[in-house]
C-alpha positions in Angstrom: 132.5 123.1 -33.0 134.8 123.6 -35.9 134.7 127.2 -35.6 136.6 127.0 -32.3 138.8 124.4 -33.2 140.4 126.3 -36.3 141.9 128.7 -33.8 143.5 126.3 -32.2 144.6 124.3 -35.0 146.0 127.8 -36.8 148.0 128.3 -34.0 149.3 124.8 -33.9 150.2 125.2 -37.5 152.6 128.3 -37.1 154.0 126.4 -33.4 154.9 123.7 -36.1 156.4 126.2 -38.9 158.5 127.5 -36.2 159.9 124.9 -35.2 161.0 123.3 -38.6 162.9 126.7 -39.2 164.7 126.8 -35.5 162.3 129.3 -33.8 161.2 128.8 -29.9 157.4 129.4 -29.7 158.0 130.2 -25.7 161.3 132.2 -26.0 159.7 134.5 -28.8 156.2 134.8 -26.2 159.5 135.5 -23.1 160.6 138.1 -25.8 157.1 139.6 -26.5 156.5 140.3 -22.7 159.5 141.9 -22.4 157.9 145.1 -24.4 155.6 145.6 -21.8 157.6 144.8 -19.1 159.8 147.7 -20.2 157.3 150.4 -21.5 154.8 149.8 -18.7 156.7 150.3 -15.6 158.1 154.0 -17.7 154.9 155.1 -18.5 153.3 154.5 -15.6 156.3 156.8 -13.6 156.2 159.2 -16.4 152.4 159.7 -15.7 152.8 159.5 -11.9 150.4 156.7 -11.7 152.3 154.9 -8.9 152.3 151.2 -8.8 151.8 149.5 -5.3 154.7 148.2 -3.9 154.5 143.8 -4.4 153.0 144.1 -7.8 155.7 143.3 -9.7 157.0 140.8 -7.1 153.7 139.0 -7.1 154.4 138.9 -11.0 158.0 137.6 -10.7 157.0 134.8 -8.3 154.5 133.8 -11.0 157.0 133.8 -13.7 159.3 131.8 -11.4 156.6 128.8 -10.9 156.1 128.9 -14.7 159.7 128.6 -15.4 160.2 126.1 -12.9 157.1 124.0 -14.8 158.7 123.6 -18.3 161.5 121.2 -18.6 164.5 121.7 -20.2 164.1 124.6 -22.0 166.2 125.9 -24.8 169.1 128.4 -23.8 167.6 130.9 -26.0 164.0 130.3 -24.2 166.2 130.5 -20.8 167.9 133.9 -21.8 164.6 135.6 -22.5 163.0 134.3 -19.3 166.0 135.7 -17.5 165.6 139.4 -19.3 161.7 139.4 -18.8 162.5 138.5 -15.0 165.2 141.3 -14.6 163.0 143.5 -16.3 160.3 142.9 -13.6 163.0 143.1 -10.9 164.2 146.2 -12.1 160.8 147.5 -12.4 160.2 146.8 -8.8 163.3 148.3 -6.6 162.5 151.4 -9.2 159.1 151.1 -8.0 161.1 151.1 -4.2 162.7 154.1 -4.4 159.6 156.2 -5.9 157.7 155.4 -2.9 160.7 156.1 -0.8 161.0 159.2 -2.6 157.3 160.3 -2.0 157.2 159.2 1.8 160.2 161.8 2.3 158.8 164.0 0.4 155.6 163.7 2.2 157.5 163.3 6.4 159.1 166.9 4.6 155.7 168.3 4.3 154.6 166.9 8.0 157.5 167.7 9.4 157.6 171.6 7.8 153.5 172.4 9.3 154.6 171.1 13.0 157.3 173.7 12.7 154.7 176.1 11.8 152.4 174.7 14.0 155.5 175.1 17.2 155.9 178.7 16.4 152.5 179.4 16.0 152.0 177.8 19.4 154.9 179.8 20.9 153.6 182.9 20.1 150.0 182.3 20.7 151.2 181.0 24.4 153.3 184.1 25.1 150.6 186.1 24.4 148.2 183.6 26.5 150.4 184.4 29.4 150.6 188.2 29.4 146.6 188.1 29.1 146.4 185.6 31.9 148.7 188.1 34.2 146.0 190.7 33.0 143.3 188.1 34.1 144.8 187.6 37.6 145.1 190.9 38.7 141.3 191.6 37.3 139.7 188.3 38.9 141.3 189.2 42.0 139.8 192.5 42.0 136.4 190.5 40.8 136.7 188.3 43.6 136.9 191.0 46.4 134.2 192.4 44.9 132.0 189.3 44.2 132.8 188.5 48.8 131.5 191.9 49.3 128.7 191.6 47.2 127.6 188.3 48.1 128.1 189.2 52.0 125.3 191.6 51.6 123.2 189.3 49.8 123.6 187.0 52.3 122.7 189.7 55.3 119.8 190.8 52.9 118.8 187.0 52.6 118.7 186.6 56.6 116.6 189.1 57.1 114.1 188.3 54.1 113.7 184.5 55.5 113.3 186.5 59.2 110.7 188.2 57.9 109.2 185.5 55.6 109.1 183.4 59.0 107.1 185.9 61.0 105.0 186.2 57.9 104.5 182.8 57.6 103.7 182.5 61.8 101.5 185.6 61.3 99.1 184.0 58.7 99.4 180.4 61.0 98.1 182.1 64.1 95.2 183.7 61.9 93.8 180.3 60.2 95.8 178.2 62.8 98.2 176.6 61.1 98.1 172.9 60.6 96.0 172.3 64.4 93.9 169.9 63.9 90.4 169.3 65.7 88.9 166.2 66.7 85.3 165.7 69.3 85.5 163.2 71.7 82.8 161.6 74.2 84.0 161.4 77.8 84.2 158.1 78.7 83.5 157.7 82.2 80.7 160.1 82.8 77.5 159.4 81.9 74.1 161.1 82.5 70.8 159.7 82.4 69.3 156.3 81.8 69.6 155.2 79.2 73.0 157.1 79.3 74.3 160.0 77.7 78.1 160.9 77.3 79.1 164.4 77.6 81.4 165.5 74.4 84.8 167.2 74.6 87.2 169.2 71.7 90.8 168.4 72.0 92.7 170.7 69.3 95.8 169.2 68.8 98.5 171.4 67.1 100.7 174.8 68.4 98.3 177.2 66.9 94.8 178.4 67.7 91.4 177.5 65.8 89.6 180.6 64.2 86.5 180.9 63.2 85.6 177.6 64.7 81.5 175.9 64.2 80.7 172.3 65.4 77.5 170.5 63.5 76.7 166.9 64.0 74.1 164.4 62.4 72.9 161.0 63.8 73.6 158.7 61.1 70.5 155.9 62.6 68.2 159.0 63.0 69.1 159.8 59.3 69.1 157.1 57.5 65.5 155.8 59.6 64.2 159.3 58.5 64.9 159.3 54.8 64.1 155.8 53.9 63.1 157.2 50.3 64.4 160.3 48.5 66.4 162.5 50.2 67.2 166.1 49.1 70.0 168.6 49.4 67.9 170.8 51.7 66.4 167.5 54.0 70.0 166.3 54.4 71.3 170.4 55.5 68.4 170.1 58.0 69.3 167.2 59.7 72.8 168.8 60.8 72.9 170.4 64.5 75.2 172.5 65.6 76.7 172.3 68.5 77.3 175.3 70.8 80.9 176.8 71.7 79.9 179.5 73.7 82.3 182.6 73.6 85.2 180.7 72.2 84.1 180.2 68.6 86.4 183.5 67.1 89.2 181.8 69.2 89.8 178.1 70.2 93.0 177.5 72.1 95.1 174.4 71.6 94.0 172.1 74.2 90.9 169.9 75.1 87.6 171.8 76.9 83.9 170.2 77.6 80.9 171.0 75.1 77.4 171.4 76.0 76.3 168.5 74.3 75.4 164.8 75.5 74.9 162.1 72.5 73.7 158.5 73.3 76.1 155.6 72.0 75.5 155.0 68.7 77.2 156.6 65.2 77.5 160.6 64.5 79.2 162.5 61.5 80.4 165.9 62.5 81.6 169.0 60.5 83.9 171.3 62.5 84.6 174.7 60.0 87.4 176.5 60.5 89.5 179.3 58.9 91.6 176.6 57.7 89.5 175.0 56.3 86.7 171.8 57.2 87.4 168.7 58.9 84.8 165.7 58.6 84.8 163.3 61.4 83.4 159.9 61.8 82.8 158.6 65.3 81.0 155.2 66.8 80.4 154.6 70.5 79.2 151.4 72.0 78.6 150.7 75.8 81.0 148.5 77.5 81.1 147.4 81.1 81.5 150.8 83.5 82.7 152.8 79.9 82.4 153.4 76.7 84.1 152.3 73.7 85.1 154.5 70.8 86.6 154.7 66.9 86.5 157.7 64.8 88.3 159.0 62.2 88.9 163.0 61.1 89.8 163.5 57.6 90.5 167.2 56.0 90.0 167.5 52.1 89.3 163.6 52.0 93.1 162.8 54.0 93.0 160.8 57.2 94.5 163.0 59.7 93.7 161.8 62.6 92.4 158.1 63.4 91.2 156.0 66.6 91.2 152.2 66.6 89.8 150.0 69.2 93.7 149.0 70.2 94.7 153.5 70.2 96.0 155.7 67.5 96.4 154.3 64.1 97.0 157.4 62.6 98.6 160.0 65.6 97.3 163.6 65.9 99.8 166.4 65.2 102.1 167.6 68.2 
């Protein structure tokens, strides 16, 4: 503790001296700041080491509050406050005009490139507009050429899809298109006792069936006659076919009888075509003076054609 107060007490000592002689310990500390208020604000232009502008004002206003605080100062005291404050002032409208001085000089230097910068632009846009002229008279010439051009490829385009139409036709009326087949039993005819329905093949589409071969299982028959294992060649032997006659290279859109009868009951049928197979899933059961019938044809496992008990749920083809 008495190490820092012998600072204090040292400087109360030469405060005190001071005094007794006719010295003002706040006019001499007014007169000390005045050497740096001087020296600073010089070096620092001198150096180009530019002082934001408020600095010194900030400074000012703090050395007016201080003032303001001390009561009636000495006249000495008061003349050295009013140098250090003139000093500041002084320092500040210098510090005014050096910023002035460098915004000019910097608004010279702006202004100076856009100058540059116009007659560059001049230039570069006369000589835009002699190539544009140049690139008119050429893109006119392009254009005419580019109408012809793409007038022949249009004619050339006609006749490709003309061609890739008949082509198209052509291979249709060789696998038949997308026809579709689908058997049927004949409703009201029936042979024999217990009866027997005669079946029909209604292909539905605008192109002909090629290549066309009709098999059939009986699904009770089947499953009564493999009650254990079954194998690959005991399930081929259970299909029949079914015979077309001289129509099998060539079946015509349309429905015609087949030379089959089947009892009521549940049949799968294959129909193979150059198109490709369709599987069909049929069940008839007898009803008063008729016959009552669902299926369903499917081609590569998609329903396209179905029969409910109500009609259609999913239409043939046109």
């Amino acid at each position: 503790m008495g190490e820092k107060i012998r600072p204090k007490i040292a400087c109360l000592r030469w405060a005190i001296k001071l005094r007794r002689r006719g010295y003002n310990c706040w006019a001499l500390f007014a007169l000390l700041l005045c050497i740096p208020a001087f020296f600073v604000p010089r070096y620092r232009v001198a150096h180009c080491l530019h002082t934001p502008v408020g600095v010194y004002i900030a400074l000012l206003g703090g050395l007016a509050v201080a003032v303001t605080l001390r009561k009636e100062p000495w006249l000495k005291e008061k003349a050295a406050w009013v140098g250090l404050i003139s000093l500041l002032m002084y320092a500040e409208i210098r510090n005014l005009y050096v910023a002035d001085r460098e915004q000019t000089q910097t608004f010279l230097t702006i202004q100076t490139g856009l100058n540059e910068t116009k007659t560059g632009l001049d230039a570069s846009a006369k000589a835009l507009s002699g190539i544009s002229e140049g690139i008119g008279k050429a893109s006119g010439e392009s254009q005419k050429q580019f109408d012809m051009a793409a007038e022949r490829s249009n004619v050339i385009l006609d006749k490709t899809q003309v061609a890739a139409d008949r082509a198209s036709e052509a291979v249709s009326t060789l696998t038949g298109g997308d026809s579709v087949p689908e058997i049927m039993a004949v409703r009201n005819i029936a042979e024999g006792n217990p009866p027997r329905f005669p079946l029909m093949l209604d292909v539905y589409g605008k192109h002909a069936l090629r290549n066309v071969a009709v098999f059939y299982q009986d699904v009770n028959h089947t499953k009564e006659a493999f009650k254990g294992p079954v194998s690959l060649e005991q399930i081929k032997s259970m299909w029949q076919r079914i015979p077309l006659g001289d129509e099998t290279d060539m079946v015509l859109p349309g429905a015609r009888l087949l030379d089959t009868s089947l009892s009521p009951g549940e049949y799968v049928f294959n129909i193979t075509t150059a198109s490709g197979s369709f599987y069909e899933e049929m069940t008839t059961t007898l009803a008063p003076n008729s016959l009552n019938e669902i299926f369903k044809v499917s081609k590569d496992g998609r329903v396209v054609i179905q029969l409910g008990e109500k009609g259609y749920i999913v239409k043939p083809p046109k």
